[in-house]
C-alpha positions in Angstrom: 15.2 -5.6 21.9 19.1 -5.0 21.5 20.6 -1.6 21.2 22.1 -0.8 17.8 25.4 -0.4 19.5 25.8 -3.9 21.1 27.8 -6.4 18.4 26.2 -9.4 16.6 26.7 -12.1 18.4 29.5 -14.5 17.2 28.3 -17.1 14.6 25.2 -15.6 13.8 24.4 -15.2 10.4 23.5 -11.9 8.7 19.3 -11.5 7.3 18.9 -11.1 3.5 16.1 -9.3 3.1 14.6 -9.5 -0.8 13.1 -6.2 -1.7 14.1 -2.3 -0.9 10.2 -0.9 -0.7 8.6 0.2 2.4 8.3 -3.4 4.4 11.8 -4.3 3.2 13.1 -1.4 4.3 11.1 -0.7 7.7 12.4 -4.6 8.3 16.1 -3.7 7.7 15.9 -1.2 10.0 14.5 -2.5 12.9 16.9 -5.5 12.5 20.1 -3.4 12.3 18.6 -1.5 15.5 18.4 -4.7 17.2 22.1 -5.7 16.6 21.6 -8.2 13.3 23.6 -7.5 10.3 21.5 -7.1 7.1 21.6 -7.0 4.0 18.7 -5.9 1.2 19.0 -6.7 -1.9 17.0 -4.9 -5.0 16.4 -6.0 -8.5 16.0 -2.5 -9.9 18.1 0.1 -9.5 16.7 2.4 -7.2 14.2 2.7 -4.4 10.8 3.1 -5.3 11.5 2.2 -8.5 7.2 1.7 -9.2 6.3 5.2 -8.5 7.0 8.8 -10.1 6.8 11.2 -7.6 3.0 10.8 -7.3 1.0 11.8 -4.1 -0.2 8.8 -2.1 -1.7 8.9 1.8 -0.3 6.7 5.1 -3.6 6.1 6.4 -4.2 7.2 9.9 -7.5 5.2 10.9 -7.0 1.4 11.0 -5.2 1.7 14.0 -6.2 3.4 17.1 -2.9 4.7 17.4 -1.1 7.8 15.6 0.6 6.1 12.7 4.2 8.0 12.8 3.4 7.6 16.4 3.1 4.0 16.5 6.4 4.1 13.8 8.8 5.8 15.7 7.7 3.7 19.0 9.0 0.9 16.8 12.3 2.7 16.0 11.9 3.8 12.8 11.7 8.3 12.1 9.5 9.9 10.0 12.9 11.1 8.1 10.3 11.6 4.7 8.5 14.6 3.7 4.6 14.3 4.8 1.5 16.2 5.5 -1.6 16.0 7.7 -4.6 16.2 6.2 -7.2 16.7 8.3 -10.2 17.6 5.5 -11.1 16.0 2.4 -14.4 16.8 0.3 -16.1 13.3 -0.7 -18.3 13.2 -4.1 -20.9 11.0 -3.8 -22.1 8.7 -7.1 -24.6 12.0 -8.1 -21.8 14.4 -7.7 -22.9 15.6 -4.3 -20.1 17.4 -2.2 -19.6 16.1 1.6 -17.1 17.7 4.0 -15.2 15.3 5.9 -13.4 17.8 8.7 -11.5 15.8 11.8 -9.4 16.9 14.8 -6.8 13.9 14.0 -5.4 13.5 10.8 -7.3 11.7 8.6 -4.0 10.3 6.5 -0.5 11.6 6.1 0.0 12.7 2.3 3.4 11.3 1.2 5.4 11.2 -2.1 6.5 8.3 -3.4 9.5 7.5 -6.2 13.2 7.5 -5.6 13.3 12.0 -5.3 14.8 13.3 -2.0 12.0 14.1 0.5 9.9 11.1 -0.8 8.7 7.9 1.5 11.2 5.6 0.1 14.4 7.6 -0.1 14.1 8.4 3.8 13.5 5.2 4.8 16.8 4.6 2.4 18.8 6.6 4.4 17.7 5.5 8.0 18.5 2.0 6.9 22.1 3.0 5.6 23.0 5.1 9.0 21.9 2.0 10.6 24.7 0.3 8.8 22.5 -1.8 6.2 23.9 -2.9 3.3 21.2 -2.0 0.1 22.4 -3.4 -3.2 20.5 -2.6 -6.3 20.8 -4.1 -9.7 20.7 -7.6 -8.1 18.5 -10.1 -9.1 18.5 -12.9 -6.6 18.5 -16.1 -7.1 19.7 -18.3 -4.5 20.1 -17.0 -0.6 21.8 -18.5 2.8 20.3 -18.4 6.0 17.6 -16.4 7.4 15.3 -14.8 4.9 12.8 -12.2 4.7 11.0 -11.9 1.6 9.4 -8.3 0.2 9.8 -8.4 -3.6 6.4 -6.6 -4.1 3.3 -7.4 -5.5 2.8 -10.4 -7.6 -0.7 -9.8 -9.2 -3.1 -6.2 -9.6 -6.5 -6.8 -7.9 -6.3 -3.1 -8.1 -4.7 -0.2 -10.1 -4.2 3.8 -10.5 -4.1 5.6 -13.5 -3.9 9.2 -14.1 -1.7 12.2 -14.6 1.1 14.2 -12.4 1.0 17.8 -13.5 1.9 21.2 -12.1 -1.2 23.5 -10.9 -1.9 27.0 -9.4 -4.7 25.5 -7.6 -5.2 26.1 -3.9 -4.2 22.5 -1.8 -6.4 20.1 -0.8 -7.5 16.4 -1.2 -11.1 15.3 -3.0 -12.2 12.0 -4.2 -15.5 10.5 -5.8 -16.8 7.1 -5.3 -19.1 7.6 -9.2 -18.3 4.1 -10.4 -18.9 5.3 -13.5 -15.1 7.0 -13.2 -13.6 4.6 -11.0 -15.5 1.1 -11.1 -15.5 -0.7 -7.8 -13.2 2.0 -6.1 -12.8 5.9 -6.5 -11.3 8.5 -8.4 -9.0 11.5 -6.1 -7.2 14.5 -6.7 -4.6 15.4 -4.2 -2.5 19.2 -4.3 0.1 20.5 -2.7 2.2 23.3 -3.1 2.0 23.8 -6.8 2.0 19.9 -7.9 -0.9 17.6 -8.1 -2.1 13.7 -8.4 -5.2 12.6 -10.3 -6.5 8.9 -10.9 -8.6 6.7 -10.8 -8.3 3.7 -8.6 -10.0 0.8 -10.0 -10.8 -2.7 -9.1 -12.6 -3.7 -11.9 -12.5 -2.4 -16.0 -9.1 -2.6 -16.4 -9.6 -2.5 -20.2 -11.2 0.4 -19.9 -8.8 2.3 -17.9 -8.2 4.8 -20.5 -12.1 5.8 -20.2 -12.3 6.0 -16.7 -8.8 7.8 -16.2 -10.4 10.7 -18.7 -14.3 11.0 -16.6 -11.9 11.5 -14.0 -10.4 14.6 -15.1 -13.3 16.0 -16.4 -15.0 15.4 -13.5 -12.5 17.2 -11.2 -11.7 19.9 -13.5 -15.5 20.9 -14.2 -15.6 20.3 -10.4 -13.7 22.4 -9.1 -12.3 24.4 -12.1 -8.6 22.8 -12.2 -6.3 24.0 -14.3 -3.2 21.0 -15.4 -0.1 22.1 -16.8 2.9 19.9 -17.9 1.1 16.8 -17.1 2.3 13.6 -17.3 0.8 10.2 -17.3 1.4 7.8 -14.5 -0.1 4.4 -13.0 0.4 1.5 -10.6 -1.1 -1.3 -9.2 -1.4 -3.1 -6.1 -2.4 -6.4 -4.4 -4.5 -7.7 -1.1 -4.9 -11.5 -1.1 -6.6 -14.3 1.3 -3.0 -15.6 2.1 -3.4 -18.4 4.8 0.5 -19.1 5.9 3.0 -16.0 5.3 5.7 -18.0 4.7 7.5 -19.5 1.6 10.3 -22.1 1.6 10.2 -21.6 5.7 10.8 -17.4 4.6 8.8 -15.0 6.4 6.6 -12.9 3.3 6.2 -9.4 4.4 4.2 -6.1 2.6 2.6 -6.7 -0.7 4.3 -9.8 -1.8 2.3 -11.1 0.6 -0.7 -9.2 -0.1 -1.0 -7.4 3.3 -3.5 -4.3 1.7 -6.7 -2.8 2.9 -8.9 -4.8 0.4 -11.5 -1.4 0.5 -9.8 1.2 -0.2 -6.5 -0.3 -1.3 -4.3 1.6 0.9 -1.1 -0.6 2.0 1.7 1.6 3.3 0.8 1.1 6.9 0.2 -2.9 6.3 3.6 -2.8 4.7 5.5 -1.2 7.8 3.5 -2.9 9.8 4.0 -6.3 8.5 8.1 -5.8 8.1 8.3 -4.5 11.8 6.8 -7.9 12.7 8.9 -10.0 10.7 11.9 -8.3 12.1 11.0 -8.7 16.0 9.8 -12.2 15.4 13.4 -12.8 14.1 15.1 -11.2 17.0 12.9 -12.5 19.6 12.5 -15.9 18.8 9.3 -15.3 18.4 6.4 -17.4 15.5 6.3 -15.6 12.5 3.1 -17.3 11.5 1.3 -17.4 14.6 2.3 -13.2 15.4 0.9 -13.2 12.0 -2.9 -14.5 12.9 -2.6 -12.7 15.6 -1.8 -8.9 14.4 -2.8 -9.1 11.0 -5.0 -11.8 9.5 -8.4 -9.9 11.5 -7.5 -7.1 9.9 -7.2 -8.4 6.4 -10.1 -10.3 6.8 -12.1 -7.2 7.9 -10.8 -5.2 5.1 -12.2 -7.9 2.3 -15.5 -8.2 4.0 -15.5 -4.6 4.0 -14.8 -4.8 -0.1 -18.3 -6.9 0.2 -20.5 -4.7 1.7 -19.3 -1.7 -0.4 -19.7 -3.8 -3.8 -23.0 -5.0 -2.8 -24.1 -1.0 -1.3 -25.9 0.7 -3.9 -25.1 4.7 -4.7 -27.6 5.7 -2.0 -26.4 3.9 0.9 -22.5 4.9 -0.4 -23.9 9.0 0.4 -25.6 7.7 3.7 -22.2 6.1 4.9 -20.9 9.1 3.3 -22.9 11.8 5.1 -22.1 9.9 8.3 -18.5 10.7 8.1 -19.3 14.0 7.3 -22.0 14.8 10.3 -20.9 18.1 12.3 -19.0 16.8 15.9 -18.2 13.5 14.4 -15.0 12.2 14.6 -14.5 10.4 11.2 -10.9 8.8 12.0 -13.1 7.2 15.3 -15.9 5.9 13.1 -13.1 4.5 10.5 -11.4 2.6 13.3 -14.6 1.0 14.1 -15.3 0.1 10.6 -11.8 -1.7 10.3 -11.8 -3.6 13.3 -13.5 -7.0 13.4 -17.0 -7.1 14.7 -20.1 -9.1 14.4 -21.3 -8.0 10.6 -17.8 -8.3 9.0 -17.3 -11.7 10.7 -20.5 -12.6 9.1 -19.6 -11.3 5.6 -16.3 -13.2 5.4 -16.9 -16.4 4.2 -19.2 -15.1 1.4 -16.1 -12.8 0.9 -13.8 -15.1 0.7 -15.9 -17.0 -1.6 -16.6 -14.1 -4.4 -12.7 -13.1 -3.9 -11.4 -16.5 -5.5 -13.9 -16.4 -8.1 -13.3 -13.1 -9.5 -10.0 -13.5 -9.4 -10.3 -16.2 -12.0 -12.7 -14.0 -14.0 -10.4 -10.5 -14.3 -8.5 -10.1 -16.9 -7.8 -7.6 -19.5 -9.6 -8.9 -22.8 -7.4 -6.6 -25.5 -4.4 -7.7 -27.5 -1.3 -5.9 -27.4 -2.8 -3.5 -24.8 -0.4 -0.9 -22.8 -2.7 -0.3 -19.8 -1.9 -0.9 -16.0 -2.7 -4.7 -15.5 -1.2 -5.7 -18.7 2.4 -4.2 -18.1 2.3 -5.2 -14.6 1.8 -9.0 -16.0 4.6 -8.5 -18.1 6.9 -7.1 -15.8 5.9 -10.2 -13.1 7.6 -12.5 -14.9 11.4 -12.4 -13.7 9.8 -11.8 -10.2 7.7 -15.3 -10.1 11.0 -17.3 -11.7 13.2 -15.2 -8.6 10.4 -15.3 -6.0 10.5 -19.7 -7.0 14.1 -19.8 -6.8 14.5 -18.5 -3.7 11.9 -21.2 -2.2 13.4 -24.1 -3.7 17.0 -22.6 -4.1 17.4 -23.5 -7.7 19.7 -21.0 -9.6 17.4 -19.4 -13.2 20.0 -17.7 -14.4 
């Protein structure tokens, strides 16, 4: 890989890279390190534009490797606040506490939004000492030469609803797989130093978010006897798909436009990264986008949906077995995790059905109420300009 002091070569045109989130941004940076000129451009008008400050966690088990480990080995510093969080206490569907303790962090927790210290603003500022040009407020619809496309989600198989508030409680991270507060996923509650984050991550329901959001919070507050002051309301959404080919018009797709997620437990930061820092050596090395792709990423993705299988189909008292497992004294949860996400012989099995049940419900979700203000229903809404940009940047067609 070049330095990031050796000159771009003479003739060669600069990258546009379409969306400032994480894999736009982890992208940039690893092309400006290796000598490109780049340029991202943002249709909102800041970094993390989605988020408000909420708590989320940089998953530290679907790799074998350290994740900020295996980040700054690819050139990019952890210049973002984060914590290790090496305990968690899971609920089981019958309320039934299980400590999860491990010697390697189990995630990093991470704030997201466009405040200093959060994910997005310092992979902002790496990417602007590395001399990339970020322009928000700009709406593409046509773009020259090489193209890397990262514009985000284009759909909700999943969403997070709940409250940011302010708390003397002590810090910690809990969450509850009772599908009765979070249907087909699980509801957390993450604290740290005087603020917390409380939802309830759902793949299923979404009409009923409102319901679910509110068992939440009684269950954690009965729980655990929270106290929430100055709370505000928050939610989000994200996508994992079956994508076959992760291009578009000849474009590399990269992060969640794509749908590179963890189809069980809907964490995508890593994937993101991950899938930008590809995209970006492919480019510089003359290497195949696509088949890097198959290679580095497609097992895992197809691991995480069969996983989404097994757990749908599990009832509540195999969900405490797996659940006591993690939570045996002198395991090593992170170890067991990594074995979980990497392909084996049951998961390669459970694909196909997977794959199957994925397309089908997919047709079949929907929110069913009229004017309705919930998670799915703005993100539908707010897709629009991104599907009309996302097609004129295939076709190059101006939709102004």
């Amino acid at each position: 890989m070049q330095n990031r002091a050796e000159h771009k070569p003479a003739g060669e045109e600069p990258v546009t890279i379409v969306g400032a989130g994480p894999s736009g941004l982890a992208c940039a940076i690893i092309l400006a390190r290796g000598g490109r000129k780049v340029e991202v451009r943002e249709w909102k008008d800041s970094v993390g534009h989605r988020f408000h400050g909420d708590f989320q966690g940089l998953d530290n088990w679907s790799n074998s490797e350290d994740c900020l480990v295996e980040l700054a080995a690819s050139g990019i510093t952890p210049e973002f606040e984060r914590t290790p969080v090496h305990q968690t206490t899971a609920f089981d569907g019958k309320g039934k506490a299980h400590e999860i303790r491990s010697p390697r962090p189990l995630y990093y927790l991470l704030r997201r939004g466009s405040a200093p210290g959060s994910l997005d603003r310092g992979l902002l500022a790496q990417a602007e000492a590395e001399a990339v040009e970020v322009r928000f407020n700009d709406r593409v619809h046509r773009t020259h030469g090489p193209t890397i496309l990262a514009a985000g989600p284009r759909r909700a198989n999943v969403i997070a609803a709940g409250y940011l508030f302010e708390t003397n409680h002590e810090n910690g991270s809990w969450f509850s797989i009772d599908q009765n507060l979070a249907p087909g996923g699980y509801a957390y509650l993450l604290v740290h130093q005087g603020r917390g984050t409380l939802a309830s991550c759902m793949y299923d329901n979404f009409d009923r978010q409102a319901n679910h959001v509110q068992l939440a919070r009684t269950f954690f507050c009965e729980k655990l006897g929270l106290e929430m002051h100055n709370e505000r309301k928050f939610g989000g959404y994200g996508t994992w798909s079956l994508a076959q080919f992760p291009l578009q018009g000849g474009h590399p797709v990269i992060g969640e436009q794509a749908g590179f997620q963890d189809a069980l437990a809907g964490f995508g930061l890593r994937y993101a990264m991950s899938s930008g820092i590809l995209a970006a050596r492919c480019l510089l090395e003359g290497h195949d986008y696509a088949a890097a792709w198959r290679r580095e990423i497609l097992p895992r993705l197809k691991t995480g949906i069969a996983n989404r299988l097994i757990f749908e189909t599990m009832g509540s008292a195999a969900h405490s077995w797996a659940l006591r497992g993690l939570a045996g004294a002198g395991n090593d949860p992170v170890n067991r995790l990594q074995r979980l996400y990497a392909p084996q012989g049951l998961t390669r099995l459970a694909y196909p059905f997977a794959a199957w049940r994925y397309r089908k419900s997919r047709q079949q979700r929907a929110c069913s109420q009229v004017d309705c203000n919930c998670v799915w229903c703005r993100q539908q809404r707010a897709i629009i300009p991104k599907v009309s940009t996302f097609t004129s940047q295939i076709d190059g067609t101006d939709t102004s």
